[in-house]
N, C-alpha and C positions, 0 to 999 in steps of 0.2 A: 504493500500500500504506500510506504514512502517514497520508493522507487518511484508509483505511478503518480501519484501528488507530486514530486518532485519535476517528473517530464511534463506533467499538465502545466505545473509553474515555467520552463523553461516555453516549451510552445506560445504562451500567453506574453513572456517578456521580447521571444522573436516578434508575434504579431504586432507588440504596443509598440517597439522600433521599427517595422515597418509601416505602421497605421504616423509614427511621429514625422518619419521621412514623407511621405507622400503628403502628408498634410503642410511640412513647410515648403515642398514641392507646389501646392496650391494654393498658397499665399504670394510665393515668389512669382509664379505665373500672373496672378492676377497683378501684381505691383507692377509685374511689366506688361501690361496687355495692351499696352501703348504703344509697342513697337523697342527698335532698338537706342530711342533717346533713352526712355529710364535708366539704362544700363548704367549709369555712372555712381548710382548707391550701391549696386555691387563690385564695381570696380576699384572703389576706397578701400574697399575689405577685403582685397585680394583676388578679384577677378580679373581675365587677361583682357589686353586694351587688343582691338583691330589695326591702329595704327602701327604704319611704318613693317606690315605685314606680307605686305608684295611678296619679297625674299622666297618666304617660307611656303609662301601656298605657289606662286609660279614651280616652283622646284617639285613641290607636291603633282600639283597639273601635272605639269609632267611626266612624275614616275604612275600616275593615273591613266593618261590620255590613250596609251593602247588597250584598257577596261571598257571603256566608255564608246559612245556612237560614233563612228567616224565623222560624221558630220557638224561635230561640239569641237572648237577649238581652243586651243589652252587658254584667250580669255574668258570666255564661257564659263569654264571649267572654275578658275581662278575664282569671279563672281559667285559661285555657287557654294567653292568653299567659303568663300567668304559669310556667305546670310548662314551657312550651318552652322559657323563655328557660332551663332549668338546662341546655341539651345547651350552648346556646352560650357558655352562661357558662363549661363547662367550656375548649370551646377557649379561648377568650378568656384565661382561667386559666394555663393549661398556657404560651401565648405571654406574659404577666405574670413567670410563676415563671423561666421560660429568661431573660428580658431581665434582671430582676436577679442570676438567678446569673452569667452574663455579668459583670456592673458589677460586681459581687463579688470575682469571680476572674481577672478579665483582667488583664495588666500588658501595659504597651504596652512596647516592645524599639527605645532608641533607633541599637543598633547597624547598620548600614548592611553593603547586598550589593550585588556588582557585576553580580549575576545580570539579563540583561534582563529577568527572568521576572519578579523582585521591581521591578524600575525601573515596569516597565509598572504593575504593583499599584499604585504609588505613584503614580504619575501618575494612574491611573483614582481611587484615593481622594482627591488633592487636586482635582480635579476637581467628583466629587461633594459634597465639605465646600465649596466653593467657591460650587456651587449651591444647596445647601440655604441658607448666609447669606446670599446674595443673594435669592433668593425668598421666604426669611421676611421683608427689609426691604419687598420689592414689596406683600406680602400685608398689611404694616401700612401704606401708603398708601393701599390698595384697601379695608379696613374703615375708616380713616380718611374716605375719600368718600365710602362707606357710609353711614355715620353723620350726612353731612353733610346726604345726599338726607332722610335720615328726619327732619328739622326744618326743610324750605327757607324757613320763616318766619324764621328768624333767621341770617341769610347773612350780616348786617353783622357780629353779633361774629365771624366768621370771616377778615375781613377785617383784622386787625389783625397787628401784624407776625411774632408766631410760628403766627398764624391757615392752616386749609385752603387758605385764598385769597389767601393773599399770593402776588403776582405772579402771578396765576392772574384770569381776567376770565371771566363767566360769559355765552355765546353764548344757549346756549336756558335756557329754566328751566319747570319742571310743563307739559312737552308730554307729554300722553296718547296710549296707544298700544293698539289693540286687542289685548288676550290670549288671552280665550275670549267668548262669550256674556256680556254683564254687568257683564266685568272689563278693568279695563286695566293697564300698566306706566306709570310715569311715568322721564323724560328729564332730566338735567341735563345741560348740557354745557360743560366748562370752557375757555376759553385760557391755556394756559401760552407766553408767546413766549420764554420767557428758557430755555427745554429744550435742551439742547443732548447730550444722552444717544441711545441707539442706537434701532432703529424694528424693527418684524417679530421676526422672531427672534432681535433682537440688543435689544431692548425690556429695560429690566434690566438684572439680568444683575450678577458684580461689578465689570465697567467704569464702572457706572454708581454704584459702593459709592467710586471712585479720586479723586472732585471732578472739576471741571470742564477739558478737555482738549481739546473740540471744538468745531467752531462752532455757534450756536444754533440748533437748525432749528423750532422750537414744534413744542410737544405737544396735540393734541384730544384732553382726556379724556372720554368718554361712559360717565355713571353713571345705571345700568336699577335701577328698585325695582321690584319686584312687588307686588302688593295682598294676597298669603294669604301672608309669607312668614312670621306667626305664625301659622298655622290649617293644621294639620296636618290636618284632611279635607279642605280648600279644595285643600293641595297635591296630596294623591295624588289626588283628581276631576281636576286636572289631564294628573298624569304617568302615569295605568292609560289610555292608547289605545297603540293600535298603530302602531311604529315606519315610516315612510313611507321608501320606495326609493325612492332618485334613482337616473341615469345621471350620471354625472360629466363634467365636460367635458375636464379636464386629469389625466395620468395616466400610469404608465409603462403601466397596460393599456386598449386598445381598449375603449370602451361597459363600462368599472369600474363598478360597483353600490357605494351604501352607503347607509348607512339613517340616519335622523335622529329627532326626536321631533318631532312632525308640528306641534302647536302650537307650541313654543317654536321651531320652524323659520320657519312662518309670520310670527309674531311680530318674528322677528329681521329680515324680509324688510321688513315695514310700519317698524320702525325704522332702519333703513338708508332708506327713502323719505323720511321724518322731516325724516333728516339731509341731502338731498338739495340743498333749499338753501342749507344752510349750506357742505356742501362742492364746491358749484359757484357760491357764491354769491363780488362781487367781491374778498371779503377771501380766499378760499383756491385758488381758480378756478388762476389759476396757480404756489401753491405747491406743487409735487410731491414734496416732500422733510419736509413735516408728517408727524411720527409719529399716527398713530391708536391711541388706548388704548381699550379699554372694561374696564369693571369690573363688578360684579353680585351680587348674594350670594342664593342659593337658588334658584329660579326663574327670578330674573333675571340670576345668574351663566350658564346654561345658553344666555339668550336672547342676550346679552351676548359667551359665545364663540361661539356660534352665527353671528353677526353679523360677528365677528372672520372666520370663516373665510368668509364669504360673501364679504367687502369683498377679501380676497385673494384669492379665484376659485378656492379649492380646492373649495368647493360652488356651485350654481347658485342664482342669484336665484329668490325661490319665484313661480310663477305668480300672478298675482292672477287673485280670483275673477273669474267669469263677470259681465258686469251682466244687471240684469230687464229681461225685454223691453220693458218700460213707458220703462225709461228710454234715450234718445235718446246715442247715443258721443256724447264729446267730440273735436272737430275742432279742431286747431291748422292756423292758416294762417300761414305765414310767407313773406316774396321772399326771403330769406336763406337758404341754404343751408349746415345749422351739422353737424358729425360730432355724433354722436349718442353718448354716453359711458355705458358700461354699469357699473352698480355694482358685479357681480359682475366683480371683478380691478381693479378701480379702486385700492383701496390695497392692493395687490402689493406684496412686499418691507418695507411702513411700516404692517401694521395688526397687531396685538397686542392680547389678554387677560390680564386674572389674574381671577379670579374666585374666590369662598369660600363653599362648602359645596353645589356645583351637583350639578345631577340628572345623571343616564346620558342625555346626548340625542346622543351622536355616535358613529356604527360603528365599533369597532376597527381597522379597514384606512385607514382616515382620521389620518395621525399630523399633527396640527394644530402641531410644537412650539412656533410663537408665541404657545401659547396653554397661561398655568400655571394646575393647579385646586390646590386647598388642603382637603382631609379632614379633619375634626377628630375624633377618639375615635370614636364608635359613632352619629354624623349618620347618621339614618333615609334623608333625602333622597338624600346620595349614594351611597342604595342601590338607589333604587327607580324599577323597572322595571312594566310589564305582568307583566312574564314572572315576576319576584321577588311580587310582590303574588300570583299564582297562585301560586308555592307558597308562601306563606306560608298564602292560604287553606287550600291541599290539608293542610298542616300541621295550623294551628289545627282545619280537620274534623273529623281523624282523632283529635286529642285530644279534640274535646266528644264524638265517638262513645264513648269509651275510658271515660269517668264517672271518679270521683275514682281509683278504683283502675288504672285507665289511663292517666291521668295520674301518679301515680305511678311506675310503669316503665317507661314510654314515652317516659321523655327522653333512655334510653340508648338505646332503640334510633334515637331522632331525632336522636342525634349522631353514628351509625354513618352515618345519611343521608345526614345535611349532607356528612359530613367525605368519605361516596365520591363526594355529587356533585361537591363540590370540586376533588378529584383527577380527576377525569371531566374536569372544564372546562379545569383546569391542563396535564391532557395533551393535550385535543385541540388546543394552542396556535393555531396561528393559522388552524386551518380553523372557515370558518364568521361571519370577522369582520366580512363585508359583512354581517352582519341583526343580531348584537348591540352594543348600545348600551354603550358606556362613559362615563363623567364625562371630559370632552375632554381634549386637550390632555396636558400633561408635567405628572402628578400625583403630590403629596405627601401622604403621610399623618401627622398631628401625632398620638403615642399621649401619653395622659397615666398616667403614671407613677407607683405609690406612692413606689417608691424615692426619697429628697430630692425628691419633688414635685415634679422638672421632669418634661418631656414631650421624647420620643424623635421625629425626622424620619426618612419615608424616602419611598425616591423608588419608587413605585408604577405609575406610567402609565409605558406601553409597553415594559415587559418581558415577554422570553421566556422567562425561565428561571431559574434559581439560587434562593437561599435566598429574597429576597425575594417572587419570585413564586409559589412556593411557600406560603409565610407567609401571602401576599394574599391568597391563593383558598382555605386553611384554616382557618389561627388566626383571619386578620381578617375572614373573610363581607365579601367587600368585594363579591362577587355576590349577597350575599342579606343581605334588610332583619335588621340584628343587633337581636335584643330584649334590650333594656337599661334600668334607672330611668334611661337616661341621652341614650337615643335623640334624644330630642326638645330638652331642654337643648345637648345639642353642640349641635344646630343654630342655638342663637343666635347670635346676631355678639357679643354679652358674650363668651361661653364662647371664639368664638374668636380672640377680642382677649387673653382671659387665656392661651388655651391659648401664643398665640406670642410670647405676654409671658415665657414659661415651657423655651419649646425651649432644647435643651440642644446647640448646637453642637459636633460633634465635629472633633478634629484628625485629622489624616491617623493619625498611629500611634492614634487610638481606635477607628478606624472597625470 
């Protein structure tokens, strides 16, 4: 009976935040049912502005315009993003104006309760706050290597003592890796022997924020660059195919399904082979106890966790292609009989990701947690899907159908849309999670903030429930590509260098 009183009280507190959401959903409509002058009492409290917009939505067009009717031409196209982006700028708005009235009027209460009710609170918020600093420190060494790859010409000034590379020795360097057709990633690969910090899911972390406490085990960092990761139609030709189902080999369920994104999967598989020498090679062959990192940012954050979870054996090694009948197999002969070492589970317990601003390439029933992604404001990339590009086109459509006068009132009915698909997605929780693709791993979302110009953290990846999840799949479109002058700017590694230049670490009583 408690059990069942207990889930009737859960049911009734999802309905009354759903019934809360939709009702400030109805209020907000009606404040704007004037069109898009009202906009400017949401835009004080953190709504995105239209201006100076061009940039981002031409560019969009663009990587659009072969979805769309031949006959719509990228200004068409541009105008239509534009009247849509006012549905979402409203949510956007709406989750702006709530966070500062919050900061406003909250006082934190240093008085203390004996209640376990409140103990456990406090525990689960020190916790939380624990992990958000420790991840934002992760996330600035992972754009720090970043950064490193995008000029491997001058590696020596990095070498210098408050340098990347101090006590760090560089194993591979501009090893090329196939992408797509045309395109490749390129490899750095560093040794850290003086690492002495945690491996897998203990990679990070604030054990690793306490100084030095354990014995040195070296670290391999593996830093993936992508070739489009400033060409916004180079990426989405990338990420619009169709999510590829594996069978899984390890699992609490029998022949488990989950689905990946079929290139950056591939990809991950050829870089993992890459690495094959090196990590069988004499220098690592028998250290078992080497952390494996990889790092990545956009495309090659995805290919990067991707690889993380391969190298653990949570996913399978990808098949290599078939060869041409022309060309004759390769025959090893050897008198030596050696085990044969598979790279799928090879670093088990010691392989680890952080990656920043990665695409959706791994199923939701897949919880990767050695593996952190990092969201920055309204990053196009870690929105987008097959399935999110389809409706965004169905969207845009419907607006060039509409003509300027349909674009006109058609963003309130495109925010009735949005906001029921949302709650659609939010409630069917977790059925369904073998085919859709989420941004891997234990994800962060960095919001940037008018209020004192910091930026707000939260933990977004693998939640079921409560305010945040809720938040995720409405205010923030974190399932569907958000139209912003800003879309495309988040997604630089600038933007999200300043952005975690910027977080505003909460204490346990702020949370």
């Amino acid at each position: 009976n408690h059990h069942r009183h207990r889930s009737t009280r859960c049911s009734m507190m999802n309905a009354t935040s759903t019934t809360n959401i939709a009702f400030v959903l109805l209020i907000a409509l009606i404040a704007l049912s004037n069109g898009a002058q009202a906009t400017p009492f949401l835009l004080a409290r953190g709504g995105a502005s239209t201006k100076r917009a061009g940039d981002a939505y031409q560019q969009l067009a663009l990587a659009l315009e072969s979805h769309l009717p031949p006959q719509e031409d990228a200004d068409s196209i541009v105008k239509a993003l534009k009247s849509l982006s006012s549905a979402q700028k409203a949510l956007k708005g709406l989750d702006g104006a709530a966070h500062e009235a919050y900061q406003r009027t909250h006082t934190s209460s240093s008085e203390g309760s004996s209640s376990s009710k409140e103990l456990t609170s406090v525990r689960g918020r020190a916790r939380r706050s624990a992990s958000r600093a420790a991840s934002t420190a992760d996330a600035f060494l992972t754009a720090e290597l970043c950064e490193l790859i995008e000029n491997t010409t001058d590696l020596e000034a990095s070498m210098n003592e408050n340098g990347t590379l101090a006590d760090r020795t560089v194993i591979l360097q501009d090893v090329q890796v196939k992408l797509t057709k045309g395109l490749n990633v390129t490899l750095l690969v560093l040794w850290e022997p003086s690492y002495d910090g945690g491996a897998g899911l203990d990679h990070g972390g604030i054990k690793d924020l306490m100084g030095p406490s354990r014995k040195k085990r070296g670290r391999l960092l593996v830093i993936v660059k992508d070739p489009v990761n400033n060409d916004l139609k180079g990426t989405f030709g990338v990420l619009d195919s169709e999510p590829l189902q594996l069978e899984l080999k390890s699992g609490l369920v029998a022949n488990e399904i989950a689905s990946v994104h079929q290139h950056l999967y591939r990809t991950a598989g050829r870089v993992l082979r890459s690495l094959e020498p090196t990590l069988f090679g004499e220098q690592f062959k028998n250290q078992t106890d080497v952390a494996i990192h990889f790092v990545g940012q956009s495309l090659a954050g995805g290919i990067a966790s991707l690889a993380a979870v391969i190298l653990d054996g949570s996913l399978p090694m990808p098949e290599e292609r078939r060869r041409k009948k022309k060309q004759e197999p390769i025959i090893k002969e050897s008198n030596e009989t050696q085990p044969v070492v598979e790279l799928d589970g090879y670093g088990r317990g010691r392989s680890s990701a952080m990656v920043l601003g990665a695409p959706p390439c791994l199923s939701a029933n897949l919880k990767a947690a050695f593996v952190k992604s990092v969201i920055y404001g309204d990053d196009v990339v870690c929105r987008t899907t097959q399935e999110s590009i389809a409706r965004l086109c169905e969207r845009t459509e419907r607006a060039l159908k509409g003509g300027v006068l349909g674009r006109r009132v058609g963003w309130m009915s495109d925010v009735v849309s949005l906001t029921v698909t949302s709650m659609k997605s939010h409630a069917r929780g977790s059925e369904g999670e073998e085919g859709r693709l989420v941004v891997p791993g234990h994800a962060f979302l960095i919001r940037p903030r008018r209020l004192g110009g910091a930026c707000s953290m939260h933990e977004v990846g693998g939640l079921k429930g409560g305010r945040e999840a809720l938040r995720a799949a409405v205010l923030w479109q974190l399932n569907d590509v958000l139209l912003s002058k800003s879309l495309w700017k988040h997604h630089q590694l600038e933007s999200y260098i300043q952005g975690l230049d910027k977080v505003q670490l909460r204490g346990v009583e702020d949370e």
